[in-house]
C-alpha positions as semicolon CSV with decimal commas, in nm:
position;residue;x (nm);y (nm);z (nm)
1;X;0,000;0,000;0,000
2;X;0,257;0,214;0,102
3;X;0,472;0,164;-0,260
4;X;0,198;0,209;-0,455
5;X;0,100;0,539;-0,229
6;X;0,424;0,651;-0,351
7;X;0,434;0,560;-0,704
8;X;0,111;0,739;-0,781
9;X;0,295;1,028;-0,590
10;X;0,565;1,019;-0,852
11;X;0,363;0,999;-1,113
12;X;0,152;1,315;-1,050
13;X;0,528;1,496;-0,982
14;X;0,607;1,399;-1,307
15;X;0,280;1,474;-1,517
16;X;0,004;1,720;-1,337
17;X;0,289;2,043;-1,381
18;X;0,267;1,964;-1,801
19;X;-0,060;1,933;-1,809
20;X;-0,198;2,154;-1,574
21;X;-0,152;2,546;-1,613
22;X;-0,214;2,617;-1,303
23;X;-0,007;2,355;-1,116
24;X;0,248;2,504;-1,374
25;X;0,247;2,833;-1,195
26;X;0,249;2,719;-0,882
27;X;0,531;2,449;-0,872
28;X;0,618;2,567;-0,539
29;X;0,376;2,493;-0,357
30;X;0,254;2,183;-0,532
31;X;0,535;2,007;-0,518
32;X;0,550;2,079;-0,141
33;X;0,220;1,935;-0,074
34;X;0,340;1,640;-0,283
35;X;0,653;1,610;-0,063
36;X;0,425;1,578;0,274
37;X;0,226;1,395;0,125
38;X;0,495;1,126;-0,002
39;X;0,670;1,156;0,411
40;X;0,276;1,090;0,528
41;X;0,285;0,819;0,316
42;X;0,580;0,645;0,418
43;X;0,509;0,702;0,796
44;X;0,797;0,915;0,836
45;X;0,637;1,249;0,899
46;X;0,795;1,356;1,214
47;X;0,933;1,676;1,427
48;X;1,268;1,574;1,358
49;X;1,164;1,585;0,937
50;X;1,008;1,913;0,981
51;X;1,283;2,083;1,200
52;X;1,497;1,926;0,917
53;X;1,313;2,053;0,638
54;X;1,284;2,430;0,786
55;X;1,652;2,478;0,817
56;X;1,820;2,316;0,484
57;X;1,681;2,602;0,269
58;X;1,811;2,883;0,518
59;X;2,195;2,882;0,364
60;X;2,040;2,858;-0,040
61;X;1,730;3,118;0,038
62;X;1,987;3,351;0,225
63;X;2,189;3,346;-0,097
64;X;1,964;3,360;-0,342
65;X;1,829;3,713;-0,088
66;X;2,144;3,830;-0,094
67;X;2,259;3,755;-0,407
68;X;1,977;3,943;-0,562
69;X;1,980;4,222;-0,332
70;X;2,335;4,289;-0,440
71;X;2,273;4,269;-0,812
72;X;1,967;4,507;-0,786
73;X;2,175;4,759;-0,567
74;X;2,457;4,727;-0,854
75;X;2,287;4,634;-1,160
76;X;2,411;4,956;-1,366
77;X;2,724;4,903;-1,297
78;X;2,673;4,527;-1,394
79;X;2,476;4,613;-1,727
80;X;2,773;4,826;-1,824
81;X;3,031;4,577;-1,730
82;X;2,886;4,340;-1,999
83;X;2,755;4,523;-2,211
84;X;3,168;4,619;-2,242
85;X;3,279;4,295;-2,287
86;X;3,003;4,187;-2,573
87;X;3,098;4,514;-2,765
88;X;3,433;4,344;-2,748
89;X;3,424;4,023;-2,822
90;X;3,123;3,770;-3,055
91;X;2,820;3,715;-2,846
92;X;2,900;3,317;-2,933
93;X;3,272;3,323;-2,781
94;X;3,055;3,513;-2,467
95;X;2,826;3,227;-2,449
96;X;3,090;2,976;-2,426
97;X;3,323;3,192;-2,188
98;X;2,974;3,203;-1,957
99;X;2,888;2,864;-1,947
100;X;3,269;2,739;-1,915
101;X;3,371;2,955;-1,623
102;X;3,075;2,924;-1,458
103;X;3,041;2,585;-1,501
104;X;3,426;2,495;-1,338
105;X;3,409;2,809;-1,120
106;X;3,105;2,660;-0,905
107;X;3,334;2,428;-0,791
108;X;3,469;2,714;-0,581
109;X;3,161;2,973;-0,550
110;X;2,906;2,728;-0,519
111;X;2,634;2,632;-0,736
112;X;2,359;2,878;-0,596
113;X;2,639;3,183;-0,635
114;X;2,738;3,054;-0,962
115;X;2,353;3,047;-1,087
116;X;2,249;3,386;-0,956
117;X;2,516;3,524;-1,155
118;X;2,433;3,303;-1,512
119;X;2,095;3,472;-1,409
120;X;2,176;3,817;-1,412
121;X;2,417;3,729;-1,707
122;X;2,124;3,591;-1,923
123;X;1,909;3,855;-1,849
124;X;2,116;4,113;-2,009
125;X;2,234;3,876;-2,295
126;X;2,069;4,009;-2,697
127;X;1,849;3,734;-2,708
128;X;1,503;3,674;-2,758
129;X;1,393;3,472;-2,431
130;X;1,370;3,124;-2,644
131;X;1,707;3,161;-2,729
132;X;1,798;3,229;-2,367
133;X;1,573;2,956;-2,206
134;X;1,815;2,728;-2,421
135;X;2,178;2,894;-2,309
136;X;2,020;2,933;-1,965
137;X;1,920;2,519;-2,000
138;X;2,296;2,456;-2,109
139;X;2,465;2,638;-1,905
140;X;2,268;2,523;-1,561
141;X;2,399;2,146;-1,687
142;X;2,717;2,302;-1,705
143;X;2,695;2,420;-1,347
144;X;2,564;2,111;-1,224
145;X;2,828;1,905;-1,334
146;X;3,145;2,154;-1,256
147;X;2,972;2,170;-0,894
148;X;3,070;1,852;-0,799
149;X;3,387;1,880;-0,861
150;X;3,435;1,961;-0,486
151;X;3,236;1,959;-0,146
152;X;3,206;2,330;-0,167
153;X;3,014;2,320;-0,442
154;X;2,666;2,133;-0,360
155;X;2,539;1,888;-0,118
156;X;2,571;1,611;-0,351
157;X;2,929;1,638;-0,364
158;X;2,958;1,702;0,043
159;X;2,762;1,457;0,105
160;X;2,927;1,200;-0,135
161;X;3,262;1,323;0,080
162;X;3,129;1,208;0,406
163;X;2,986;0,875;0,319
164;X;3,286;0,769;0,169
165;X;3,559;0,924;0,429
166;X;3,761;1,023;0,158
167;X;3,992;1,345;0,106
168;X;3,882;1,704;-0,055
169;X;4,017;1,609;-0,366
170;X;3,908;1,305;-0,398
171;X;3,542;1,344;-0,649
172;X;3,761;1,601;-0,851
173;X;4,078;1,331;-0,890
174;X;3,767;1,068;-0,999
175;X;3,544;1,287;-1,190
176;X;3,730;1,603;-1,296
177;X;3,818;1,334;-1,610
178;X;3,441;1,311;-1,719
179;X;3,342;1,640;-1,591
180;X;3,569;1,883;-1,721
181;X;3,526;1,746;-2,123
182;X;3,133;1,790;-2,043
183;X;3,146;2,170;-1,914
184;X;3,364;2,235;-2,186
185;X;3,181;2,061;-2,475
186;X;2,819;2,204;-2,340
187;X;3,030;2,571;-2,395
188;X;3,056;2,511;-2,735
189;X;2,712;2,304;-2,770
190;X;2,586;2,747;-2,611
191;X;2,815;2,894;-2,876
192;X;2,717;2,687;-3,189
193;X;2,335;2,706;-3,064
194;X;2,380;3,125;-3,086
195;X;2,597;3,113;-3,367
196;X;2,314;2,968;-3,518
197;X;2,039;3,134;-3,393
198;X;2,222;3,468;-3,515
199;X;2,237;3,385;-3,815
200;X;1,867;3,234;-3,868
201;X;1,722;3,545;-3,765
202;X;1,612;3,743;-4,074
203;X;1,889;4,039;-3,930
204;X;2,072;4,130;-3,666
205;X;1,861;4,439;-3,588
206;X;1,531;4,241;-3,615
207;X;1,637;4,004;-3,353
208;X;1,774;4,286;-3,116
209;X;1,426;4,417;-3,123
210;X;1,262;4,135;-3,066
211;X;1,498;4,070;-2,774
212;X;1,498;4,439;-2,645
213;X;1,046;4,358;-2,667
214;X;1,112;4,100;-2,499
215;X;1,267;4,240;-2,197
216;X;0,999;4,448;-2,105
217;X;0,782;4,168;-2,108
218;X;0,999;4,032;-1,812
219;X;0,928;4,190;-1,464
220;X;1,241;4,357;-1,368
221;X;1,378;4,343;-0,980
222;X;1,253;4,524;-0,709
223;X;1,245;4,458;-0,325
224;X;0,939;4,243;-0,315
225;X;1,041;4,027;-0,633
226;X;1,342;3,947;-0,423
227;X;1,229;3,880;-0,116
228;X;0,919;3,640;-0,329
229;X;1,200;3,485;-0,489
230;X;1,388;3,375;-0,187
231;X;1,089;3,282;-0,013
232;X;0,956;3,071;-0,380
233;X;1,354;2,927;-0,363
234;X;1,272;2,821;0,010
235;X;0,944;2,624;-0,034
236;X;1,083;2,450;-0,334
237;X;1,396;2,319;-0,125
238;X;1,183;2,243;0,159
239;X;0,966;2,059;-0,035
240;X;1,247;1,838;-0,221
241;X;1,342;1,721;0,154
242;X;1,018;1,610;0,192
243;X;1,015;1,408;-0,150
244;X;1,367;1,303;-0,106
245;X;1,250;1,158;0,249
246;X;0,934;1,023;0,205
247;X;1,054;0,860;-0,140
248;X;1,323;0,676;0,073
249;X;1,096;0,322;0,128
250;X;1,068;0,332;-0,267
251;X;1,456;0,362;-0,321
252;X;1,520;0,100;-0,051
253;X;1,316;-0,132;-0,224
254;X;1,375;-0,110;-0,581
255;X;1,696;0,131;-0,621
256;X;1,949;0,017;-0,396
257;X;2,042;-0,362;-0,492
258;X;2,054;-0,283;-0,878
259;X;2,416;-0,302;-1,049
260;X;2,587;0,011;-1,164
261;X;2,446;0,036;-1,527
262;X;2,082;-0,004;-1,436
263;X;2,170;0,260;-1,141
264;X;2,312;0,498;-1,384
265;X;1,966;0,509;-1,555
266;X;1,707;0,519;-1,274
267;X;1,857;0,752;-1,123
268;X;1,733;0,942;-1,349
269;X;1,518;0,995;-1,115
270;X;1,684;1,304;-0,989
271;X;1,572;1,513;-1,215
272;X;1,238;1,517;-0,972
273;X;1,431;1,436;-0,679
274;X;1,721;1,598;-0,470
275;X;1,995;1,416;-0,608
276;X;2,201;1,482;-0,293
277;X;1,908;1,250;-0,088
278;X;1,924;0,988;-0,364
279;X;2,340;0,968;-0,322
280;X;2,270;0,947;0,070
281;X;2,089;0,678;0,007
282;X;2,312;0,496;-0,257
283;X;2,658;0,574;-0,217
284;X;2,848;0,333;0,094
285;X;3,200;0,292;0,116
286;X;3,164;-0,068;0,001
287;X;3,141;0,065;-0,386
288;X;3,415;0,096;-0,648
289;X;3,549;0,399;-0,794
290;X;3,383;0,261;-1,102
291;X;3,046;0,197;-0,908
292;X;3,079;0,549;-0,774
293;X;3,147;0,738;-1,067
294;X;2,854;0,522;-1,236
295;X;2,614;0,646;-0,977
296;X;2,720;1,047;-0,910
297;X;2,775;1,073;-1,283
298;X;2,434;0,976;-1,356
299;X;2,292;1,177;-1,093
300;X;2,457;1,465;-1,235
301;X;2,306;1,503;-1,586
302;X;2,023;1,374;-1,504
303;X;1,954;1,656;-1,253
304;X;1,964;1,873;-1,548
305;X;1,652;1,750;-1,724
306;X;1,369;1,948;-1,527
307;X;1,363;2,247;-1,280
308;X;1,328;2,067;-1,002
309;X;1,659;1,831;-1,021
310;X;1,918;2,099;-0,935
311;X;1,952;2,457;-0,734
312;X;2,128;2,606;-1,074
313;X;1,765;2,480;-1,277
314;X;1,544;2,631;-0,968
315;X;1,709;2,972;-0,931
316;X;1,694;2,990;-1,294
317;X;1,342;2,910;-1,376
318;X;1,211;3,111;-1,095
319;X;1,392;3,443;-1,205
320;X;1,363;3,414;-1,563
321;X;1,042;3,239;-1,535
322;X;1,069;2,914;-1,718
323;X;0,774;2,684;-1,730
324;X;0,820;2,304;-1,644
325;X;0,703;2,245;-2,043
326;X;0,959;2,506;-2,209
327;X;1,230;2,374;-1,940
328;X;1,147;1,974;-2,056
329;X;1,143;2,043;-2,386
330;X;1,525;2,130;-2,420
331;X;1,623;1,944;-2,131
332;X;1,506;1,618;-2,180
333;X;1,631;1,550;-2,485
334;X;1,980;1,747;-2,416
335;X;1,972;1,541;-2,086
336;X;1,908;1,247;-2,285
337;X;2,176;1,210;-2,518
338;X;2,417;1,336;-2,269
339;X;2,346;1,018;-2,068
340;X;2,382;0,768;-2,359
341;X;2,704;0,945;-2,449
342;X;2,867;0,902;-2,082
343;X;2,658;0,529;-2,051
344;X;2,913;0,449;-2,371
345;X;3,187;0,618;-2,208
346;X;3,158;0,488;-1,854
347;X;3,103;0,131;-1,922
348;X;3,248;0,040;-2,247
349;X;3,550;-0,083;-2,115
């Protein structure tokens, strides 16, 4: 009863936000009333959960406040800043630069820091907002994977740390190999998809205009946005704990004694779930480097797919305001072929 409780759970995670407007708009909240109602489910609604799920947003919330507060107090100064460096150099080269950096830099500056500023970077980019939803898509894989590179940069990779009592360096000496090729070849995937997108457009002015249209169609910053923001940011983590705890009976049962290859697909998974619950749960110090790399790495581009499988895709969605549908629609697919790629790679040998 209690499986089938939370299959039907998953199931309405995955479908009601595409097919109901509403839901859509409201992700937030809906997926936090799926959360409790997965953690009722599984009998493991508790004090101890709730405590739990009231302080793990704090630290990304407080960011994403602060973050936003800073680039509103300096966002002229920002603007000009990159407005500067596009004048300089191809907005394609840009593109890549952006989603390279970023992508290895949230190693160091964290995943939420290294969002908020692909945010604010996007924002300001000559695009019209399809063509950004797509860069924004790329470059929040990008971020995902660079992240967990160290233990700084997400829970997944801290937590991955402490299960296996292994050193600082240790997920960059075993993934940086895998990782590094993928941040760099979703740079140039950005700056061939705006090369392109250029030079499709009828001219350069026409697309500028549409662009500059479309920026007034997006609600720019104030006080309240950013506070709403943080506080949207905060449900939607508090709400994955739930999920990622009341899930756990599911995982236990029909995740946990599968071999590496099948892992490396359902854990696709994660791109619905907090991936850094699902490597609590799977990761023991028991595995090889191979079963370990097998499991984070498919965690990793899976969480890519849909907003809710990373903090990059959250932050993102929520500012620019993505839609589950226009978010699946790229990701999916990009997700998809990512994993076959690395599913060759990884276990070929």
């Amino acid at each position: 009863m209690v499986i089938t409780g939370l299959i039907v759970v998953l199931l309405l995670v995955l479908v009601v936000p595409f097919v109901n407007k509403k839901v859509e708009e409201n992700l937030e909240p809906f997926l936090f009333v799926m959360g409790v109602a997965a953690s009722i489910i599984s009998g493991i609604m508790s004090t101890e959960l709730v405590l739990k799920a009231f302080e793990e947003p704090v630290m990304i919330a407080s960011a994403v406040f602060i973050a936003g507060a800073v680039f509103f107090l300096l966002n002229k100064q920002f603007q000009v800043f990159i407005n500067k460096i596009l004048n300089k150099i191809p907005l394609s080269i840009f593109v890549f630069l952006v989603v390279v950096i970023l992508g290895l830099l949230s190693s160091v500056i964290t995943a939420i820091i290294a969002s908020i500023i692909l945010v604010e970077i996007i924002y300001l980019l000559p695009l019209m907002r399809k063509q950004k939803i797509v860069v924004c898509i790329i470059a929040c894989f990008s971020i995902g994977l660079g992240a967990a590179l160290t233990p700084i940069g997400e829970p997944l990779a801290t937590i991955a740390i402490s299960k296996l009592d292994e050193n600082f360096f240790y997920l960059f000496d075993l993934l940086a190999k895998y990782v590094i090729p993928a941040v760099i070849g979703f740079g140039i995937l950005g700056a061939i998809y705006v090369g392109r997108a250029s030079k499709s457009s009828a001219n350069g002015d026409a697309a500028l205009s549409d662009a500059a249209a479309d920026e007034i169609v997006m609600e720019d910053d104030t006080w309240k946005s950013i506070i709403v923001r943080a506080l949207k940011v905060y449900l939607f983590v508090m709400a994955l704990v739930f999920l990622g705890e009341g899930f756990q009976p599911l995982i236990d049962k029909y995740v946990l004694g599968l071999s590496p290859q099948l892992l490396y697909w359902v854990n696709m998974i994660s791109a619905v779930l907090d991936n850094a619950t699902l490597t609590a749960a799977e990761i023991s110090k028991q595995m090889t480097d191979v079963q370990v790399t097998a499991i984070i790495m498919g965690l990793l581009i899976s969480g890519g797919m849909l907003i809710p499988g990373n903090i990059p895709n959250i932050i993102s969605a929520s500012k620019l305001k993505i839609s589950s549908k226009e978010w699946a629609i790229w990701g999916v697919p990009l997700g998809l072929l990512v994993m076959v790629i690395y599913f060759v790679i990884l276990f070929s040998k």
